[in-house]
C-alpha positions, 0 to 999 in steps of 0.5 A, spaced: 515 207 569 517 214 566 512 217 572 517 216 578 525 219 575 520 225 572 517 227 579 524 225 583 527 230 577 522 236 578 523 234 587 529 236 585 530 243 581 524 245 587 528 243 592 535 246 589 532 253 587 529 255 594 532 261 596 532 264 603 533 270 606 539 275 604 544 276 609 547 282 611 554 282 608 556 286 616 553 280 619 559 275 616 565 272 618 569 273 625 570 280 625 562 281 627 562 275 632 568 277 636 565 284 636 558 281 640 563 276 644 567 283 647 560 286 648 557 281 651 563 279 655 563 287 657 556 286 659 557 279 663 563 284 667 559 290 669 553 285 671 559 282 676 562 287 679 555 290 680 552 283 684 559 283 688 558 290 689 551 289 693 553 282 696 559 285 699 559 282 706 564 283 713 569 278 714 569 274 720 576 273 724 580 266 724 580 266 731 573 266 732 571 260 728 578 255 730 577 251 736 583 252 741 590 250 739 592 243 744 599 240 743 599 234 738 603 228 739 606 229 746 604 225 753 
């Protein structure tokens, strides 16, 4: 009976003491995170302009995709 509250107890300290990779110190916090969010919505703004840039087409006038103007409600 001591078997189980012995192996529950050594779980513990293994699964407690387990360490995982350093975080580097300029990688924390909103500072860095707004930085990428900037940089990438930078990115996003010159890849916009570039696609509308290439993709620029000649508008057609009004006058040739109406119908024909008619009179409405007159006998």
């Amino acid at each position: 009976m001591k078997v189980f509250p012995l192996a529950c107890a050594a779980c513990v300290l293994v699964g407690c003491g387990t360490i995982g990779s350093p975080i580097p110190p300029e990688d924390v916090g909103l500072a860095p995170l707004i930085e990428r969010q900037k940089r990438q919505d930078a990115l996003d703004a010159k890849k916009l302009d570039a696609e509308e840039s290439q993709t620029l087409m000649e508008p057609q006038g009004q006058d040739v995709d109406l119908p024909p103007l008619r009179p409405v409600g007159t006998r």
